[in-house]
N, C-alpha and C positions, 0 to 999 in steps of 0.2 A: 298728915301734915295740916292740921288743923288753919284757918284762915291765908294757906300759901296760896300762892301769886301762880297764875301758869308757867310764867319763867320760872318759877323756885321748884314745881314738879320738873316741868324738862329737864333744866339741872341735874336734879336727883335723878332723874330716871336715865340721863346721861353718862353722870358718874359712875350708876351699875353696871352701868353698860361699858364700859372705858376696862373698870376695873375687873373682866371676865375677857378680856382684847379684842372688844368690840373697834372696828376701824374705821365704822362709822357710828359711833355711838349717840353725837346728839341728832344727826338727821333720822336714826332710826328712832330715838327716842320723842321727837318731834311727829314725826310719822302715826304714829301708836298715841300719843299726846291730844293730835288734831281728830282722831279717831275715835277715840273714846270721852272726849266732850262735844265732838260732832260740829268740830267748829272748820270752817278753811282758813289756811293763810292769813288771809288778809285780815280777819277778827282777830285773831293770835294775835298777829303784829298791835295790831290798835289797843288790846286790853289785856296781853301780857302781864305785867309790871299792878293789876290793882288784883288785892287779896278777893280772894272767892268768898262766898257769900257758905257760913256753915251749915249747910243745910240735907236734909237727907239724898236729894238728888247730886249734888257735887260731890257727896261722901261715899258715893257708888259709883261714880262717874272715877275717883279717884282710886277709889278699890282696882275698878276696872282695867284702867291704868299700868298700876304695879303688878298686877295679874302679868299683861302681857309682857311688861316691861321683862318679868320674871323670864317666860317664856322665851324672849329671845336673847337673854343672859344664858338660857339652857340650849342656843343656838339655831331654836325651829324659824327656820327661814322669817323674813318680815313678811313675805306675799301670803304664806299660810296663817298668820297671826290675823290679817287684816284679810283674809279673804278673797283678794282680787289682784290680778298682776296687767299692767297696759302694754298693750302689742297689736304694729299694725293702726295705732291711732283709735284701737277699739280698748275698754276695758272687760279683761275675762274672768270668772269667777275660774278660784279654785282652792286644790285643799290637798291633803296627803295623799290622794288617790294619781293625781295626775304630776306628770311633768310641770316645772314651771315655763311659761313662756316664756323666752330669750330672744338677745335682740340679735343673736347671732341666726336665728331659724328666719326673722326678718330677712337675710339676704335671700332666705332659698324664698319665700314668697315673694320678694322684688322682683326678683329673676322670670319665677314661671308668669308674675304681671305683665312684665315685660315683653315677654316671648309669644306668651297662649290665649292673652284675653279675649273673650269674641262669642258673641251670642250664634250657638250653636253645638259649643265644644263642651263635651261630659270631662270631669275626672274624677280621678281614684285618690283616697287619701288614707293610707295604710298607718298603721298604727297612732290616730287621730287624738288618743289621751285628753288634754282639755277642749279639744275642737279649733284651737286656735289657726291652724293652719286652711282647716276645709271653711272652718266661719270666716275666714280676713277673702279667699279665692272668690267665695260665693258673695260676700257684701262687694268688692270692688272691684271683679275681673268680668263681668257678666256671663256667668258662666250658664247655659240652658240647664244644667242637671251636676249634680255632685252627691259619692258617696264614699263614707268615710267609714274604718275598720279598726276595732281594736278587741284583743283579747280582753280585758279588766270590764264586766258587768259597771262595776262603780267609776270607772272613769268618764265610760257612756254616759251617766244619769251627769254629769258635769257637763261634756259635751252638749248634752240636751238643753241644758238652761242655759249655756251660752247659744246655744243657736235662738234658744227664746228670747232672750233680750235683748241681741244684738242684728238679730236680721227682721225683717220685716215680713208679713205675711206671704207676699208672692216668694221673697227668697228661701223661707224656712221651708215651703214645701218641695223644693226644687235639691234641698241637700236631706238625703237619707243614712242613718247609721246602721248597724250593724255590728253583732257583738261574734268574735271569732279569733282566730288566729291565723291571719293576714287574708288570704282568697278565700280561705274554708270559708271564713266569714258572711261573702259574699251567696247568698240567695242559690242560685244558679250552681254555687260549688259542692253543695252539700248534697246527698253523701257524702260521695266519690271525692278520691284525689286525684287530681288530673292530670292526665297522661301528656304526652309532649301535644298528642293531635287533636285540634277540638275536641271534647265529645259532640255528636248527634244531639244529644238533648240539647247542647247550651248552641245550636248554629243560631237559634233566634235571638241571641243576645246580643244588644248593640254595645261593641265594642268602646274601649275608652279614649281619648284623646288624648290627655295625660294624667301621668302616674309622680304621684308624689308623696317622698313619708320621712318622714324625720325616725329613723329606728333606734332600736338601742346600739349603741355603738360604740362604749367605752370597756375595753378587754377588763376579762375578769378579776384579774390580777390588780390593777390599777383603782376599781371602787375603794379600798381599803385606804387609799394614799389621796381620795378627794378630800373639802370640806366638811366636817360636822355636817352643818347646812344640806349635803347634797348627800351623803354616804349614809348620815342616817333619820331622816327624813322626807328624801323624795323617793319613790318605789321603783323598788330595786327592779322590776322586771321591765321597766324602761329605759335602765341605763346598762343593763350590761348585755355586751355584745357577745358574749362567751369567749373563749380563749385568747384571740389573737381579735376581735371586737367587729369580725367581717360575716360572720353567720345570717343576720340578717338581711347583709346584701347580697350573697350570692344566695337565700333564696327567693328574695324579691325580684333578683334580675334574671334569675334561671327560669322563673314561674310564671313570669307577670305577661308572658308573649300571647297565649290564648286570649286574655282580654283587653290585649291593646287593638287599634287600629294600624293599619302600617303607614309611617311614616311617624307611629305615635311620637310622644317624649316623654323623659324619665327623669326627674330630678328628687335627688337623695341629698339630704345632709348630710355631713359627716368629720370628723375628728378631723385636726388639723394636719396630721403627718398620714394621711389616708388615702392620699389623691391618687398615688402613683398605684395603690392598691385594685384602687374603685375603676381608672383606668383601666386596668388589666381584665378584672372580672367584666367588664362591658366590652371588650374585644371579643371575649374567650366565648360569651353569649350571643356575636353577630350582630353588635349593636355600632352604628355609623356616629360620626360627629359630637364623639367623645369629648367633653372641656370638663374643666376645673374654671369654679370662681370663687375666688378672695372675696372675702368681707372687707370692713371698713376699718381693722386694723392689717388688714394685709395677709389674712392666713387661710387656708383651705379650709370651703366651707361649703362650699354645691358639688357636687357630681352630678351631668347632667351627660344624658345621650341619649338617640335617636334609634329608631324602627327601618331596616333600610325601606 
């Protein structure tokens, strides 16, 4: 669009987006707009309306543009186009490897703020995908030590440069990753799978204070029936909970007793028709002071209980 206006790309980059049932089309097309001539807001607004200057850098700048614009015409999330999604008041980098932050996992980290913050206490953060969870505990709850586990090599190496850009030198060193599949993960677990009774080798481990993970948790059956956006583009081994979407919790809650403290706490996210479920498995493991807590449209979204 040789000599157009910023408004006249948004526009057009609007329309493509409208006309593929984009529901937010011009705020996404704005988004992707201020991104690819690296301008904020408030320049936008001011110099909208005067034609761009024809020159090799705006003609790439606009290429660039209609690239993405394409891209989420072909439905790949906005957070993955642009690299970064804001959670917690921090901004995370990420990409097709990780979960995208939600502001529904914000109530499970309000809650353990709430409850656990306090220079002294460690926690666990099992399946940790872009770090967003163990990076928001470790910048704002003062937590003395954190370590966080995920199966995916490549979601780590995300994990890792959000820990790098977003905590500072005393906090980065005080939260440790780990790549595994949930406790194996952990240092201490490996070889062996552990039996219900300590082993001997792991008695010098200092146990955790609390345990916290946002798991896969949406039944097999049901990924096929999500968003484009979610079903095929965010990775699958983070959203599916296997059959009935409860695998994950019973064996995080079956397992996780070896390396808690007693009295620990345990907070899971989980699907909104879940609770009565999550209740149950946390009985059925001898776990005290079982709740469910709503989010801020009112639906189940923490599962939380106790070590007696």
């Amino acid at each position: 669009m040789p000599g157009a206006s910023l408004q006249a790309l948004l526009d057009e980059g609007a329309r493509i987006l409208r006309e593929k049932g984009n529901q937010e089309a011009e705020l996404d097309a704005r988004y992707l707009l201020l991104e690819a001539f690296g301008l904020d807001l408030a320049h936008f607004l001011m110099d909208r309306n005067r034609a761009l200057p024809e020159d090799t850098e705006n003609q790439q700048r606009e290429e660039r543009y209609f690239r993405m614009i394409e891209m989420r015409a072909g439905r790949v999330p906005l957070q993955q186009i642009l690299g970064v999604q804001d959670f917690m008041g921090m901004t995370f980098q990420v990409n097709a490897h990780v979960l995208i932050p939600r502001q529904d996992t914000e109530t499970l980290v309000e809650l353990v703020l709430q409850e656990q913050q306090g220079e002294g206490k460690r926690f666990l953060d099992l399946c940790t995908g872009s770090g967003c969870i163990a990076i928001s505990l470790m910048a704002l709850g003062g937590f003395s030590e954190g370590v966080a586990t995920d199966l995916s090599p490549e979601a780590l190496k995300v994990a890792e440069r959000n820990r790098a850009s977003l905590l500072d030198e005393e906090q980065r060193e005080k939260l440790t990753f780990y790549q595994g599949d949930l406790f194996e993960a952990l240092p201490e677990a490996r070889p062996k799978v552990l039996p219900k009774a300590l082993p001997e080798e792991m008695k010098g481990m200092e146990p955790f204070d609390v345990l916290v993970s946002n798991p896969p948790y949406i039944p097999s059956r049901v990924i096929e029936e999500l968003e484009p956006e979610v079903r095929d583009f965010e990775p699958r081994m983070a959203l599916d909970g296997s059959l009935d979407g409860l695998a994950f919790y019973r064996r995080i809650i079956g397992g996780c007793k070896p390396y808690l403290k007693r009295g620990a706490s345990v907070y899971l996210e989980i699907g909104y028709d879940q609770g009565a479920a999550l209740r149950q498995i946390f009985e059925e493991n001898g776990f005290v002071n079982i709740r469910i807590q709503k989010d801020a449209p009112g639906k189940d979204r923490v599962a939380a209980a106790c070590l007696p």
